[in-house]
N, C-alpha and C positions, 0 to 999 in steps of 0.2 A: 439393708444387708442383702449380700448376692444368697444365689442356692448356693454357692461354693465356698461362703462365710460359713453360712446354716451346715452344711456337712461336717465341716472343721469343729465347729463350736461341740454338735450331737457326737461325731466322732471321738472326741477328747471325752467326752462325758459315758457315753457307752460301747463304744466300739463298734467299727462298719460291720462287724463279722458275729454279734452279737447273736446267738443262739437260742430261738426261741421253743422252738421243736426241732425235728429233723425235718419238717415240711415246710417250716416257716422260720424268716430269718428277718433283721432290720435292713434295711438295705436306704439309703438317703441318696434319692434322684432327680434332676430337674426336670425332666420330660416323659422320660419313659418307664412305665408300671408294669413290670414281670410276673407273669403267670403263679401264683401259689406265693406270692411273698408281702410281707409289711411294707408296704412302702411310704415314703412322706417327701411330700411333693409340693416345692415354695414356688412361688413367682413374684416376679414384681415389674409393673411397668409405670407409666403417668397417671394411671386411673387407680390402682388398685394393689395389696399386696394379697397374696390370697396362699394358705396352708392347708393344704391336703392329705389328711393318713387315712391310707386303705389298709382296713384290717382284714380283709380275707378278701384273695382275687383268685378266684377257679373259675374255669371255663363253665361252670353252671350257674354262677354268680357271683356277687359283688356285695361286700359290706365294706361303708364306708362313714368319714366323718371330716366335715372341712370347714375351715374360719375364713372369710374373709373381711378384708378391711379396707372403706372406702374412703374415698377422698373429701372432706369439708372445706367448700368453697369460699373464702372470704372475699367474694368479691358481687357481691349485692348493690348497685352501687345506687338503684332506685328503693333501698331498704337502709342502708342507714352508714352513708357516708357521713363523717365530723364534719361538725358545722361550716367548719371554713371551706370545705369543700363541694357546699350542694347546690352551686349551680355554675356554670360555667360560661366561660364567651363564646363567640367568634363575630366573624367581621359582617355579618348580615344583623348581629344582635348589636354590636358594639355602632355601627352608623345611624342604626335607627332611633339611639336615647341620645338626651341633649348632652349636648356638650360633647357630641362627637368629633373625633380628633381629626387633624387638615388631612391626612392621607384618605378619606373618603372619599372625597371631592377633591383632591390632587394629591395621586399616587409619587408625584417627581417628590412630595416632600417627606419621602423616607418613612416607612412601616414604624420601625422603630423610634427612629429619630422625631418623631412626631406624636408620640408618646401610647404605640404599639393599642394593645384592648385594653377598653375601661375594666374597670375593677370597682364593677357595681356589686359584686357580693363579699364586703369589706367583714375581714374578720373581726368574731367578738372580741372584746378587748378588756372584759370585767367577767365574772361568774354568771353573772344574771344574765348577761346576752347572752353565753355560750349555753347556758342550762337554756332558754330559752330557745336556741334554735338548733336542740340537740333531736335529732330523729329517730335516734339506736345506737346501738353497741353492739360488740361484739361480746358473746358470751364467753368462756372457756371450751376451749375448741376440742372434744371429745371424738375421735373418728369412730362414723358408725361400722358396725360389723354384724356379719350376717353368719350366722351357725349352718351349718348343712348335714343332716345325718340320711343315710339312704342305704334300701337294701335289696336288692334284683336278682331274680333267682329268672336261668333260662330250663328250656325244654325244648327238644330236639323233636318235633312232630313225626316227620317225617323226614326224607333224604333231604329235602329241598327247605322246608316249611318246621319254622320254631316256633316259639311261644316265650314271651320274656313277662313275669310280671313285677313293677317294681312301687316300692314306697319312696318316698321323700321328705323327708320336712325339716322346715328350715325356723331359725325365731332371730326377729332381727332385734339390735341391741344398738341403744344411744340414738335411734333416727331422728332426723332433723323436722323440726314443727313451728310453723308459723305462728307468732305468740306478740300479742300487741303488749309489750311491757307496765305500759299507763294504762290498763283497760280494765278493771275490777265490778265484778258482777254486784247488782245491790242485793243480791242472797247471801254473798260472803259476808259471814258474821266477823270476819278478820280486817275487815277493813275500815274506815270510820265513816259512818253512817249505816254503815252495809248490818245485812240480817235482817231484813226490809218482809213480812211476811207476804204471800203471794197471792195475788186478784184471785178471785173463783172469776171460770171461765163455763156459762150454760149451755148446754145443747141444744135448748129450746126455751121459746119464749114461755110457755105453760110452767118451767122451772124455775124461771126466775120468779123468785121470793117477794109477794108483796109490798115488803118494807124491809130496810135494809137500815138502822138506826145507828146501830155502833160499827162499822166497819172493823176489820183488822188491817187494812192499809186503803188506800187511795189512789189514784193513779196522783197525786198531787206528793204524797211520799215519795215516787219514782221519781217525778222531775226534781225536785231539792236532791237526789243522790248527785253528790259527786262522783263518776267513773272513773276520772283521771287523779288516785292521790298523790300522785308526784307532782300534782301540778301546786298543792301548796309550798312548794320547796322551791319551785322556779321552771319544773319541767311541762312545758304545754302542749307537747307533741305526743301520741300515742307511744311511740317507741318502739318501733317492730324490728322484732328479733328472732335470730332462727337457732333455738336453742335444741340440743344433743335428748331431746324429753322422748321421744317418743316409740313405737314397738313398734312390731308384726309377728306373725305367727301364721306357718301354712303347714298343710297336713294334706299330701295328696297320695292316690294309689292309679297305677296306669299298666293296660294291658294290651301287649303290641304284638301281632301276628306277624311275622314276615315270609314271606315265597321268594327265596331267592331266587335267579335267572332259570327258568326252566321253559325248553320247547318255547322261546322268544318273552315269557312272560316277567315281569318282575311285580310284586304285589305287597302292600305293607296299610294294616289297618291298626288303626290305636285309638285308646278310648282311656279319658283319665277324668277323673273326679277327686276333685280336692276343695275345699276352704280353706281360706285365707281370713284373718282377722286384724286388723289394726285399730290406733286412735289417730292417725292423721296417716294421709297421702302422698298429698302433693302441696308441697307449700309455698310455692310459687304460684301468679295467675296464670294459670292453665285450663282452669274449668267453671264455667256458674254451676254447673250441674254439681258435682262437688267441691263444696268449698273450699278455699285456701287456709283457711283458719275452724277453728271449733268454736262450740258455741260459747265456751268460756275455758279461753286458752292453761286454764288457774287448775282445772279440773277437768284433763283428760280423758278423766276414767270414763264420763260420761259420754264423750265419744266411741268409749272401744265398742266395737261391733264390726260389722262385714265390711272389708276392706274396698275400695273401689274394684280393685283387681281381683276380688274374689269372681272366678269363673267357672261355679261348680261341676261342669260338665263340657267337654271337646270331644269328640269325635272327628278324625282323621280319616280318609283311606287315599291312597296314592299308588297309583299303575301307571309302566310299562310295558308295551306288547309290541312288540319288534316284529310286523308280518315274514311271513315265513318267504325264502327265494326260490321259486321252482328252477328250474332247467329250461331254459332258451338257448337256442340257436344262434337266433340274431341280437346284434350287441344292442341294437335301438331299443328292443322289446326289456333284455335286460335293466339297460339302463334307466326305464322308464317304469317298469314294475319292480327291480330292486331297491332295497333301501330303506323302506317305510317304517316308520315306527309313529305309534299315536300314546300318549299318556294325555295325564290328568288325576285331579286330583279332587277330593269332597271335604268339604269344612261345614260341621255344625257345631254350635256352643252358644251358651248362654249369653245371656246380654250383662253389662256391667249394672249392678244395684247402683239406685239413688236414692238421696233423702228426701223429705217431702220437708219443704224449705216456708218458711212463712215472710220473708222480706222486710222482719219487723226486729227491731230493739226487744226480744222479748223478757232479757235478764240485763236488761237496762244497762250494761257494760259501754255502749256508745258504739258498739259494730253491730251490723245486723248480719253480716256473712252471711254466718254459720249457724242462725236460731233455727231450730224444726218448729214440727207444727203440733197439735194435740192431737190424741185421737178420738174418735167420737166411738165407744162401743155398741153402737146404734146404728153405725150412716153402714153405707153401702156400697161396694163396688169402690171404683180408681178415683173417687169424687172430692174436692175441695171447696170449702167457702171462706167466706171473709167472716169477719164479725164485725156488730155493732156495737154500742156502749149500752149501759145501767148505771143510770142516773137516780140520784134517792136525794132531789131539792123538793121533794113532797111533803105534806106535814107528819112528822112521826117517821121520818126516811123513807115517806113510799115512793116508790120507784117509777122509772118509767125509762123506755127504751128509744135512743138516740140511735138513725139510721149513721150508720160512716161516711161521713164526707160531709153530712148538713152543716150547714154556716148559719149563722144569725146574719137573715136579710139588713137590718141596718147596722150591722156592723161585722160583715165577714171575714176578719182578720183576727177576730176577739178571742179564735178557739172554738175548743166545743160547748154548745149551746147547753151548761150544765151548771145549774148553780148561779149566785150572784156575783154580778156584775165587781171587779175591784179595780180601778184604775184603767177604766177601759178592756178587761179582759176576763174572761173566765181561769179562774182557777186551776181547776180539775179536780178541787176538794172532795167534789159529789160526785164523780166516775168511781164506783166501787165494785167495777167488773163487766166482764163481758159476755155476748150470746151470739150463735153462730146466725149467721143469714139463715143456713139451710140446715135443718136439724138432721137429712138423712145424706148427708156429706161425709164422707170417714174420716176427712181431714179437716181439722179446723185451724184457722188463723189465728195463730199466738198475739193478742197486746201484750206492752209493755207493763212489767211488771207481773208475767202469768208464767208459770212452769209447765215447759213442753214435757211432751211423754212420748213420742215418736221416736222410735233410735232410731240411729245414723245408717243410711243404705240399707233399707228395710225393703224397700220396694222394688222388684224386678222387674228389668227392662228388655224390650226383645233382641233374639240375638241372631248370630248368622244363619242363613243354610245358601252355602254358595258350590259351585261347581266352578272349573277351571279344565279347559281342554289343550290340548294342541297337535298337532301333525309336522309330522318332520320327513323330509325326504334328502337324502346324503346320497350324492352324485359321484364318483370317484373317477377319476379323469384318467389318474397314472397313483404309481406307489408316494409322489410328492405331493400329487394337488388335488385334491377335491372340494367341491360344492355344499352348499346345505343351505334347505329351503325349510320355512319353520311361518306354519299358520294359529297362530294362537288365539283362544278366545277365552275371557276374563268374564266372570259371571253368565258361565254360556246360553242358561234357560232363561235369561231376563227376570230372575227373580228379582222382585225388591226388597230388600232386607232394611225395615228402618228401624237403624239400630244407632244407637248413638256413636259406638265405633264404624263407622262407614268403610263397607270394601271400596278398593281403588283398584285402578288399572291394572295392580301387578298384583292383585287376589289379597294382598294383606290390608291390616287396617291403619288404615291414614291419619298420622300424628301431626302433619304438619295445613292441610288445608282444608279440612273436617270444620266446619264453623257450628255442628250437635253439641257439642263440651260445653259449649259458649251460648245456649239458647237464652234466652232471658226467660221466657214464660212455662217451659217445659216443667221445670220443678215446684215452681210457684203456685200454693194450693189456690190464689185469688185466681189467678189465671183462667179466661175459659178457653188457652190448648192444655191443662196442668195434666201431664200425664199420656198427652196427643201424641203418640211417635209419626203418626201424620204426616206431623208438621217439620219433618226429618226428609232430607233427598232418600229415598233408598236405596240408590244408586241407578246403573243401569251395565248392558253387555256392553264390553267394551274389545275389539276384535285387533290383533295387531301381526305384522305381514314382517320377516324378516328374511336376508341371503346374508350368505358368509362362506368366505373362499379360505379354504385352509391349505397350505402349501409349508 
């Protein structure tokens, strides 16, 4: 629907001229928002329709409130194309399986007429095959939408120099969340087998319990869960879907000084602090640092906490100073000393939170993504360990502790060395928990079968402080044509900022060749960088040299 439907429709219904005081009136516009009036303000283009009512616009502030509505994407096509569809040819695929067609090796005999690409991914043709090589679905397509209410009150400092301070907040509704359809936690008492009671996991080898006789589960319970129960039905594939499940919530307050042009100067500082809150991100691979999926996509809530983009704190200031042009004589002197102007700009803010990730199956669901890690309220500092096992094949369940990784020398393949031998393998009968390596580690590594306690992007990470220069000098030839020379420099003090958002060349942060998002060891408590921003480029100055002729 155009803004000029939306008028028609509001017009019929209460009239353009509707009376609300004598200072304020409804008035239905698609661009432009009048001093002291209601106004409601639609758009709509390929990305987005978005509604806007401003309830109070005075030159000393702003109260507002606005919906918008996003786009959901069907087209996933590494997420869950029908089966007849999930893999394709061409002619480098198609000459190299047998029974490849004569136009390979003699193109004279016709593309087509020589019976064009195989059709090696023959569709299902019964229930079973196609349940079988079903990947995902599409869910009920819900478009997300994003609330915005806000309110900015300014202040006239001085002649030159104002004061604005404003709120914001937004809650997003319906967002999209990556959700493995076939994946059910063995904690879910809803599913069958599931409600699987959870390993104890020690701090220290001095806690673990001598004797350990009656367990409440096993690590031998976890493996008999089935994850997948659509797979009794015929479905084998996890089934990943991007279902309309998910939130956001942000609350922020920002305060912005500006110095309009005065005596050559232009000056503008601002400072905002806000949180932000969700249960998922980003639900595409975009990140190891934060995951694409939750640790049990069934049970969001236990995600919600500090959203990746929570940035509690930005600090801006950005200047213009236009040198002053004395009085010359001679044009050379002029043209050489007038023109200058130098700005620049300051960036500091936070680093994005992450979670402290354990790399393990720890709710036996069959993804490890998205499992955290436990917390030890003992360890110390940014520190993580692995853990070992607790073994009770003792007489009377006494115990004893398996290092992680050890193999039975004559039979390495058998598992873990715990319990008797059945059919060539260990069980896992007699694993009835675990104990950290390092008891003064504040992160400890989730087994499977153990309930994390670490929320989601709990942990902060460093964040910018960059500077941004340049110099410009504007040459003017005639009333049509003049010059300009422009030295710029991008990170000008050589700071290194390793932060997992990396500045780039043009001062902002690099979304597309930034390979931080993507570390493999960074978040991982086994890891000895877990936690290393180190191990992060920090960047570096980066100087750049422009002309430009304007006529």
């Amino acid at each position: 629907m155009t803004s000029d439907q939306v008028r028609e429709l509001v017009e019929a219904a209460i009239g353009d001229q509707w009376q609300r005081s004598n200072l304020h009136r409804v008035n239905l516009r698609s661009s432009v928002i009048e001093p002291r009036k209601v106004t409601f303000v639609t758009a709509k283009d390929e990305q987005e329709v978005e509604a806007w009512l401003v309830l109070l616009e005075d030159p000393k502030g702003t109260l507002g409130f606005g919906i918008a509505y996003d786009v959901t994407p069907t087209n996933f096509p590494d997420l869950d194309l029908p089966p007849q569809l999930q893999s394709e040819q061409e002619p480098a695929v198609t000459c190299a399986l047998a029974g490849a067609p004569p136009w390979c090796t003699n193109i004279s005999a016709g593309f087509l007429q020589s019976g064009g690409l195989l059709q090696v991914n023959v569709p299902p043709t019964d229930q079973a095959s196609a349940r079988a090589a079903t990947q995902g679905f599409y869910p009920d397509i819900v478009e997300p939408k994003i609330l915005t209410w806000s309110l900015g009150v300014q202040h006239e400092i001085t002649k030159d120099t104002s004061l604005e301070v404003r709120y914001v907040g937004t809650r997003g509704i319906s967002l999209p969340a990556q959700i493995r359809w076939n994946s059910r936690s063995a904690f879910d008492p809803t599913v069958p087998g599931g409600g699987i009671p959870a390993m104890p996991t020690y701090f220290s080898q001095s806690s673990v319990p001598s004797t350990i006789a009656s367990p409440a589960s096993t690590l031998q319970d976890f493996d008999n869960f089935n994850p997948a129960p659509l797979s009794v039905v015929g479905f084998q594939s996890v089934m990943t879907v991007i279902p309309p499940v998910a939130f956001s919530s942000y609350h922020g307050g920002s305060v912005t000084v500006t110095h309009r042009f005065s005596h050559g100067l232009y000056l503008m500082g601002s400072f905002t602090h806000g949180h932000t809150i969700d249960d998922a991100t980003n639900e595409l691979f975009s990140s190891r640092v934060n995951p694409r999926r939750a640790e049990d996509g069934f049970n969001l809530s236990q995600d919600r906490g500090n959203s990746v983009l929570d940035l509690p704190n930005k600090f801006v200031l950005t200047w213009v100073y236009e040198l002053p042009n004395a009085s010359f004589q001679n044009a050379f002197a002029r043209g050489l000393l007038h023109g200058w102007q130098i700005s620049g700009s300051y960036l500091a803010q936070n680093g994005q939170p992450i979670t402290a990730l354990s790399g393990t199956d720890a709710n036996d669901n069959g993804d490890a993504a998205g499992d955290r890690a436990i917390l030890n309220p003992a360890g110390v500092g940014r520190t993580g360990t692995a853990f070992d096992y607790v073994c009770n094949d003792g007489s009377g369940g006494a115990t004893r502790i398996i290092v992680q990784g050890t193999t039975d020398p004559s039979n390495p393949n058998a598992g873990i060395p715990c319990g008797p031998l059945v059919s060539g393998s260990y069980t896992d009968a007699n694993i009835v928990g675990y104990v950290a390596e390092n008891p003064n580690a504040r992160f400890v590594q989730a087994g499977v079968g153990t309930r994390t306690n670490v929320g989601r992007n709990t942990i902060p990470t460093p964040g910018l402080n960059l500077w941004n220069m340049s110099v410009l000098k504007n040459v003017r030839f005639n009333e049509r044509l003049s010059m300009q020379f422009r030295a710029e420099a991008f990170d000008t003090f050589n700071h290194y900022n390793f932060s997992i958002g990396l500045p780039t060349n043009n001062g902002t942060i690099d979304s597309t060749t930034n390979p931080n998002p993507l570390s493999t060891s960074y978040p991982f408590v086994t890891s000895p960088n877990f936690l290393d921003s180190h191990i992060f480029s920090g960047g570096s100055r980066t100087m750049e040299f422009g002309m430009k002729v304007i006529f």
